[in-house]
C-alpha positions as CSV (number, residue, x, y, z in Angstrom):
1,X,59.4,3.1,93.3
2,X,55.7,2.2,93.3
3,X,53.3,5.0,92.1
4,X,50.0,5.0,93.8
5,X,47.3,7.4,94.2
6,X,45.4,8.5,97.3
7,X,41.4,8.5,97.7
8,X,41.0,12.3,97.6
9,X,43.2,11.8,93.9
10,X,40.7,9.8,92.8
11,X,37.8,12.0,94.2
12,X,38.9,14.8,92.7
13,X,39.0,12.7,89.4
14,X,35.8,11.7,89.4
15,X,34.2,14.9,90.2
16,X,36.6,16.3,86.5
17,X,34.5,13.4,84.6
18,X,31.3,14.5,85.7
19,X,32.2,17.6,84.1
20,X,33.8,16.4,81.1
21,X,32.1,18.7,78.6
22,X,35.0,21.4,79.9
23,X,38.9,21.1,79.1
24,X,40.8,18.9,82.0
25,X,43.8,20.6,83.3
26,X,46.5,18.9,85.3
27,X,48.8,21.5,88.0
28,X,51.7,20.9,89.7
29,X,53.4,22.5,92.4
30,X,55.3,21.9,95.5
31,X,54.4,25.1,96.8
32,X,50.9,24.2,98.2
33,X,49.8,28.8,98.0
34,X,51.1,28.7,94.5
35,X,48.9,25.5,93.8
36,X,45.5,26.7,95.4
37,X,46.2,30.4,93.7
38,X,46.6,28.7,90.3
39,X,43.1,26.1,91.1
40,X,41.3,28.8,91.8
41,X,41.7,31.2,89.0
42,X,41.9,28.5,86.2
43,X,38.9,26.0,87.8
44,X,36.4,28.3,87.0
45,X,36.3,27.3,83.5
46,X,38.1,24.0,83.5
47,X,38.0,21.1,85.5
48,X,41.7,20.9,87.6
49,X,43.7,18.3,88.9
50,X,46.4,18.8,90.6
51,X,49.8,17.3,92.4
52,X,52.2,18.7,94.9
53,X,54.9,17.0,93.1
54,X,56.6,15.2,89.6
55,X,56.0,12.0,91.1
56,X,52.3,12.6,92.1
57,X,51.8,14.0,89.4
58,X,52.9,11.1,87.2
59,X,51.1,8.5,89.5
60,X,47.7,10.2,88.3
61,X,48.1,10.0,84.9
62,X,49.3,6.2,84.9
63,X,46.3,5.8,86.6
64,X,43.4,7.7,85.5
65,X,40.9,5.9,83.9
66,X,41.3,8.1,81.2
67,X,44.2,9.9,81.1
68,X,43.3,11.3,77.2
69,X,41.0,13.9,79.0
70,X,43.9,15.4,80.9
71,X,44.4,18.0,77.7
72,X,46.9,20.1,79.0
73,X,49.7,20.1,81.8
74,X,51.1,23.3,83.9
75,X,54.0,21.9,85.9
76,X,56.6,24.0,87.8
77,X,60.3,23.4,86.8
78,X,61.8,23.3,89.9
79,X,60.4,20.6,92.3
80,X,62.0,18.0,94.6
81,X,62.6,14.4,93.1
82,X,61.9,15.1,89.7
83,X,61.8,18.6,87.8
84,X,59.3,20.0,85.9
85,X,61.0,18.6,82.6
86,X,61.7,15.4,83.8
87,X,57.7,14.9,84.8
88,X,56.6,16.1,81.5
89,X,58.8,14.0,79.1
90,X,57.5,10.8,80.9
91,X,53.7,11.7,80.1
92,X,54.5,12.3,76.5
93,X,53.7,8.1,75.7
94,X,50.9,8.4,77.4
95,X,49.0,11.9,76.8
96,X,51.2,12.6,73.8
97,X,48.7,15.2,72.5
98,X,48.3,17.4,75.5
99,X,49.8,21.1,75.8
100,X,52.6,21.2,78.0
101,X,53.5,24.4,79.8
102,X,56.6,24.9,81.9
103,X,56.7,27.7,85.0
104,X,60.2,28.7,85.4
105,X,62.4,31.4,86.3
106,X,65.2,33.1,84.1
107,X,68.0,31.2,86.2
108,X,66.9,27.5,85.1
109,X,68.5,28.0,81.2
110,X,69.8,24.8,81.3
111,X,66.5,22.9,81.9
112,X,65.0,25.8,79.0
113,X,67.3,24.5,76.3
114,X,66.9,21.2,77.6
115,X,63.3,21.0,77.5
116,X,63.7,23.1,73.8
117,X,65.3,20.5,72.4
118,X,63.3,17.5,73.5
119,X,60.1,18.7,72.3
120,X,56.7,18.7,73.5
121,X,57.3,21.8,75.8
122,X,54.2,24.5,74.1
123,X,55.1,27.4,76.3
124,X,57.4,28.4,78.9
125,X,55.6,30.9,81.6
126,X,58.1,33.1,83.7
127,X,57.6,33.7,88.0
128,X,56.3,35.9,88.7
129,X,52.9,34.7,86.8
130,X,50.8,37.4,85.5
131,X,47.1,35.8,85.7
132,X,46.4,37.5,82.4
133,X,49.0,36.0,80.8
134,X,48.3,32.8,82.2
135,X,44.6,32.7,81.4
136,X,45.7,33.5,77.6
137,X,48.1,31.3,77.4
138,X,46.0,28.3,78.7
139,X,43.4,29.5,76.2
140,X,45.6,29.8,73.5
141,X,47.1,26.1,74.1
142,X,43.6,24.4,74.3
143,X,42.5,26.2,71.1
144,X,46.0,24.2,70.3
145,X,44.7,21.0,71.4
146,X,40.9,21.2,70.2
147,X,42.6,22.1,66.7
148,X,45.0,19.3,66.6
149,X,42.0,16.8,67.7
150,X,40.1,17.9,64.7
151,X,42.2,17.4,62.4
152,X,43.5,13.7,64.3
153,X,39.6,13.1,63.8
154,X,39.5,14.5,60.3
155,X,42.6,12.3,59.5
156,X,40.8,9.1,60.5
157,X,37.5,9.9,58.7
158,X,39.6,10.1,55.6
159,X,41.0,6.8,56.5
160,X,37.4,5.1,56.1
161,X,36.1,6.9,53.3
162,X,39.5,5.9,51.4
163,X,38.6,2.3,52.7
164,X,35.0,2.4,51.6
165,X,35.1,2.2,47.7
166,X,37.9,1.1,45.2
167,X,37.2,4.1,43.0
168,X,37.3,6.4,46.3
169,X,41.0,5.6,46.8
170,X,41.9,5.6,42.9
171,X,40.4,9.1,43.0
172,X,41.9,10.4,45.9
173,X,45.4,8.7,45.4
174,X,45.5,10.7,41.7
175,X,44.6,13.9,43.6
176,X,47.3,13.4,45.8
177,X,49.7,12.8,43.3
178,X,48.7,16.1,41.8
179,X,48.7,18.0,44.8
180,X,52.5,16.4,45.6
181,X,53.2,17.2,41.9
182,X,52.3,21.1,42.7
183,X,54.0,20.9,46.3
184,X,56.9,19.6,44.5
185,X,56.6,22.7,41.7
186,X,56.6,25.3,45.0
187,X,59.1,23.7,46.6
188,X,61.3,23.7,43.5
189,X,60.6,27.4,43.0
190,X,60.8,28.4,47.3
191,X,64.2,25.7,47.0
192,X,65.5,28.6,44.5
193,X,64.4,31.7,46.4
194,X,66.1,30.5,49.4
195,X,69.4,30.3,47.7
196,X,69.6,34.0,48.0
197,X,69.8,34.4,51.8
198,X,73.0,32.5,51.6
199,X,75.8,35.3,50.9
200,X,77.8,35.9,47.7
201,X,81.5,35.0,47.7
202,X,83.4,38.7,49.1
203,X,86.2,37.8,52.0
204,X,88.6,39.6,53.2
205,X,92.3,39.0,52.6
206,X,93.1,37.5,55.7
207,X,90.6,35.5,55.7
208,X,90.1,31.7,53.7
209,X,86.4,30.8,53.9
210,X,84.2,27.3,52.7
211,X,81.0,25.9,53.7
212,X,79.3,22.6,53.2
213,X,75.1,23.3,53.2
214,X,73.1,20.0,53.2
215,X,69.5,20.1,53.6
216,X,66.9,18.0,54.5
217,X,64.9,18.2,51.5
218,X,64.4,20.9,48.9
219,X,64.5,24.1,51.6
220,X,66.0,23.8,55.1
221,X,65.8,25.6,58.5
222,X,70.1,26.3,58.3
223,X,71.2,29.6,57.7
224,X,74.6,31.2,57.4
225,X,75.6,34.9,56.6
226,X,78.6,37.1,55.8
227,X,79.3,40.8,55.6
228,X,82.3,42.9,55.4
229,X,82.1,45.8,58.2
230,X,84.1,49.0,59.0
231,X,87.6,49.3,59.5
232,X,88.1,45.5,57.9
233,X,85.5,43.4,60.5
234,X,84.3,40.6,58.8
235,X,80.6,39.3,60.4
236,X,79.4,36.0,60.3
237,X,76.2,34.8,61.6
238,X,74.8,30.8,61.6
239,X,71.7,29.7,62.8
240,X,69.4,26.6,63.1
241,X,65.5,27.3,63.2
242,X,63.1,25.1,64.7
243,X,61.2,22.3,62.7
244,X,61.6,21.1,58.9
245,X,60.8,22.1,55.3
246,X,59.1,25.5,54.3
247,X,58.0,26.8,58.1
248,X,62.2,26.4,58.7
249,X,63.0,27.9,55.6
250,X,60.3,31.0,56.1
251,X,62.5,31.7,59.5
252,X,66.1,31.6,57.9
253,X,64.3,34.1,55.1
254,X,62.8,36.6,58.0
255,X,66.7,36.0,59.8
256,X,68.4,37.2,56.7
257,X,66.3,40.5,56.3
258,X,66.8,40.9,60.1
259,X,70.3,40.7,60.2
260,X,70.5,43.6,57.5
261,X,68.5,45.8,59.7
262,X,70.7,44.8,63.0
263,X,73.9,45.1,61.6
264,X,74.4,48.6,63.1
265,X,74.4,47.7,66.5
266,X,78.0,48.3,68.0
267,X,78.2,45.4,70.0
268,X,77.4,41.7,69.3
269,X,75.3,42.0,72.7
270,X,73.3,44.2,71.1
271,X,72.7,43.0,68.1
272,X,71.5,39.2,69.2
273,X,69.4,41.3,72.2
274,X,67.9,43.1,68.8
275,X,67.8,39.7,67.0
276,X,66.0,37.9,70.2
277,X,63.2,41.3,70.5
278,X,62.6,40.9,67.0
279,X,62.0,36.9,66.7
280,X,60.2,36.8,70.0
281,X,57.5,39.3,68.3
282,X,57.2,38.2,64.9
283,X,57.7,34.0,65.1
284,X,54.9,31.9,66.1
285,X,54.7,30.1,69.8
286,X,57.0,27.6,70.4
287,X,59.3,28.9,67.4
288,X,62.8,29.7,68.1
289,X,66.2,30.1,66.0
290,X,70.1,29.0,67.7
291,X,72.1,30.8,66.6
292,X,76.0,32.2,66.8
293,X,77.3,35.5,65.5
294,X,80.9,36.3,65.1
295,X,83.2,39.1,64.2
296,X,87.0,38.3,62.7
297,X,89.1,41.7,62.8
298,X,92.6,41.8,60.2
299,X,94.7,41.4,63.4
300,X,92.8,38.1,64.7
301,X,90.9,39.1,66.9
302,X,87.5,36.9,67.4
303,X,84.4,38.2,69.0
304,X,81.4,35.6,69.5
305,X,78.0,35.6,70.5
306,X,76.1,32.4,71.2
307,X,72.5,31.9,71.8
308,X,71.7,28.2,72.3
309,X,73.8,27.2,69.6
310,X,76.5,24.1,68.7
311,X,79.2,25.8,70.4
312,X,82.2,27.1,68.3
313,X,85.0,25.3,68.1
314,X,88.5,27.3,67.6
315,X,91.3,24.7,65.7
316,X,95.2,26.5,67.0
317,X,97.5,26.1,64.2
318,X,100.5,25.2,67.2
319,X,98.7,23.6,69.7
320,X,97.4,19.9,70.0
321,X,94.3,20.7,71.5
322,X,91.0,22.0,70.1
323,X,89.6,25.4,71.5
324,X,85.8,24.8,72.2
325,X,84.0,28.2,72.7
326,X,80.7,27.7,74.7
327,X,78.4,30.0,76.3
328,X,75.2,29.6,78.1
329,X,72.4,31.6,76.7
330,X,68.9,30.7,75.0
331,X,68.1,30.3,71.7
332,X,66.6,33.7,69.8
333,X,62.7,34.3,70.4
334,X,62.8,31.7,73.3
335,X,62.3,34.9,76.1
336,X,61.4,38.8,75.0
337,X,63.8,40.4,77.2
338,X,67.0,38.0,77.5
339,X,70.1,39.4,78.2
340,X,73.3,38.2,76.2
341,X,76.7,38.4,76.5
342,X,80.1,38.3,74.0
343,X,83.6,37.0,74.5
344,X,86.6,37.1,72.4
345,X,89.3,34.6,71.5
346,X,92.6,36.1,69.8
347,X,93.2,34.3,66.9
348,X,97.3,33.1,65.4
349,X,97.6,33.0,61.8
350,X,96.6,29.5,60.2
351,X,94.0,29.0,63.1
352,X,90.9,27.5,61.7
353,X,87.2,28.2,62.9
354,X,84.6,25.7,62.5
355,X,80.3,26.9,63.3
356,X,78.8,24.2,62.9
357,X,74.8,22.8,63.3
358,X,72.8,20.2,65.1
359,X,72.3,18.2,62.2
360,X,76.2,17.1,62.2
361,X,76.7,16.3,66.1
362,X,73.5,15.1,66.5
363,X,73.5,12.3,63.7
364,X,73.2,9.0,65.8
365,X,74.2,5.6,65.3
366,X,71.9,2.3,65.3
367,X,72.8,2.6,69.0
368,X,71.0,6.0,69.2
369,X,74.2,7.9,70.1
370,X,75.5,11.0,68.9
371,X,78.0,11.6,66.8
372,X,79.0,14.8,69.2
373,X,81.5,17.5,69.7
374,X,84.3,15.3,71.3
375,X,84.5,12.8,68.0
376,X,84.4,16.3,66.2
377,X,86.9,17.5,67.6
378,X,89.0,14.4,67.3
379,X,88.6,14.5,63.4
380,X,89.5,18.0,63.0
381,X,92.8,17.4,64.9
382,X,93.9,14.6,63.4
383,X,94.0,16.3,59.6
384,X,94.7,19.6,61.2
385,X,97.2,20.2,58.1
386,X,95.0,19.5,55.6
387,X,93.1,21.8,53.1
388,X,89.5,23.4,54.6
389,X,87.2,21.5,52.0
390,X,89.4,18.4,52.4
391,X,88.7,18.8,56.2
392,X,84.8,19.1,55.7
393,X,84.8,15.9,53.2
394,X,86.8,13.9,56.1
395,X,84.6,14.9,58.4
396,X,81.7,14.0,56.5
397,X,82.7,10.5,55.8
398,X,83.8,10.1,59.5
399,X,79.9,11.0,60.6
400,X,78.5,8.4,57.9
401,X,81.1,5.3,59.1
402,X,79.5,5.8,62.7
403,X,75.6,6.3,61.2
404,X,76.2,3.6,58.9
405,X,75.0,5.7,55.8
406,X,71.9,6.0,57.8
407,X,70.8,9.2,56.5
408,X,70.8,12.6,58.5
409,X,67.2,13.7,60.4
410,X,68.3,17.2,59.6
411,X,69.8,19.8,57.4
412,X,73.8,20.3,57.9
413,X,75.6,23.1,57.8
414,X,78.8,23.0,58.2
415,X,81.5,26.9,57.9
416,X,84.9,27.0,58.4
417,X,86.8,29.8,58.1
418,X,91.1,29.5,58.6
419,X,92.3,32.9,59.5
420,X,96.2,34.9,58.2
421,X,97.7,38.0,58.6
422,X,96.9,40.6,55.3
């Protein structure tokens, strides 16, 4: 389909770089009331573009003069052609620094873990909008963007002077290797620390338990917990934060404290509902945590609770076919008020459990492909009758034949748990 852009387009582009001491913004809508109502509040302190539609939209940017001044993007999800997602993840080559913000509804979860998981999305903005809100947020991203510009220019200006002079660069790599020397120190030290949100060894009798953590680098973003409740419940809770290194680690840290203090909820419900009010107020913008939490009761039966999370995957002692438990809600701290739900499962004796993170199904191949739940799955059957860590080293080799020893891009955590009668 050719992409072209009408006269007015191009008008209305012309008049934004006359102006081009103020913050460009780019809006699209197919609902021409929705599109006017967002112009005219937000075009009184920025310059705005804006498209009736993904495609429209995408046609500007190829073809603005200079699309680097469009600085950020406030699309609607749900538009004819091509969604809101869609539009935005084919602007990332080209405006790859601008703040993307998504309007949706509560309904599109699919397109929220989606977009979640490819990146690039800064804020997601519910319908109806409240203007406040939206001014703030829009503020809030630009400060984003002006930030992120600085310290692009900072980055290059550091370039030169390490270019300039010989001695410069000796200097300034001998700082550097001090300063990794320190990080290195901290990371050592926070690499210790987080070794005690990961539980002590207490199961329950009917209950065989091993894991398999790997992270990234010294600290990771993975977290797994276990607790012994009343009447012989045994809780388990794993979760994957967003991003790398000590900002990952900081949110498994604040999860572990958290899940202490939620614990008294009755229901899994509430206690992710809890988890979700809490992460939403206390991470940072575009910070979330997946997560599943579990309960295992002496006569087998499984409660689960999912939020954006690898789904479970349930391993029948008798059957030749492996259980996968999914459910469709967002990850923790994605939405303040998100409503989740549990199901149950009743275990047999010699069932196994597996929870499971990104890192493991996600590992691609030199053809880009994941290594994924179905191949998973596959392994798990086929040495069904084997010993749990046994299971986790075969399943671990499996993932490195189709990567090719290329290493993981994240941390891997891997719990199993193989359930029998006290």
């Amino acid at each position: 389909m050719k992409l072209e852009i009408d006269k007015e387009k191009l008008q209305e582009i012309q008049l934004a770089e006359k102006d081009d001491h103020k913050h460009t913004i780019l809006i699209v809508d197919d609902e021409i009331a929705n599109l006017e109502s967002l112009k005219m509040v937000l075009g009184q302190s920025y310059n705005v573009l804006t498209a009736g539609n993904g495609l429209e939209a995408l046609a500007m940017v190829k073809n603005h003069p200079k699309p680097e001044m469009i600085h950020l993007i406030l699309s609607d999800q749900r538009m004819p052609e091509m969604s809101g997602v869609e539009f935005l993840k084919e602007t990332i080559p080209i405006i790859p620094n601008a703040i993307r913000i998504i309007l949706t509804g509560f309904t599109d979860i699919d397109a929220i873990i989606s977009a979640i998981n490819e990146g690039k999305i800064y804020k997601f903005l519910t319908k109806p909008i409240e203007l406040n809100d939206l001014e703030m947020t829009v503020q809030r991203g630009l400060e984003a963007y002006e930030l992120e510009m600085k310290n692009v220019k900072l980055a290059e200006e550091l370039k030169i002077l390490n270019n300039d002079l010989e001695k410069r660069i000796t200097n300034k790599t001998n700082e550097l290797k001090e300063a990794l020397e320190t990080i290195e120190e901290d990371l050592i030290v926070a690499e210790e620390v987080q070794k005690y949100v990961f539980p002590a060894d207490n199961f329950p009798p009917f209950l065989k338990v091993v894991t398999q953590y790997l992270p990234l680098s010294y600290v990771s973003g993975d977290i797994y917990y276990f607790s012994n409740g009343h009447d012989g419940i045994f809780n388990v809770f794993i979760g994957d934060a967003t991003g790398h290194g000590v900002s990952a680690a900081l949110s498994t840290i604040m999860a572990r404290m958290l899940l202490i203090d939620v614990e008294k909820n009755n229901s899994l419900a509430e206690i992710m509902e809890s988890l979700n009010r809490k992460f939403a107020n206390l991470l940072p913008e575009n910070r979330f945590m997946t997560g599943i939490y579990l309960r295992i009761s002496s006569q087998g039966m499984l409660t689960f609770c999912n939020a954006g999370h690898v789904p479970l995957i349930v391993l029948p002692r008798n059957k030749n076919e492996a259980a996968v438990l999914r459910q469709r809600h967002i990850p923790l701290g994605a939405f303040l008020d998100e409503h989740y739900e549990e199901d149950t499962y009743q275990l047999e004796p010699g069932d196994k459990i597996f929870l499971l993170t990104d890192g493991l199904t996600e590992a691609l191949n030199v053809n880009n492909q994941p290594f994924g739940i179905p191949n998973i799955c596959s392994v798990l059957l086929e040495h069904r009758e084997l010993e749990l860590k046994a299971i986790i080293d075969i399943l671990l080799e499996k993932v490195k034949e189709h990567t090719k020893d290329i290493p993981f891009h994240d941390d891997v955590t891997i719990v199993v748990l193989e359930y029998g009668m006290d």
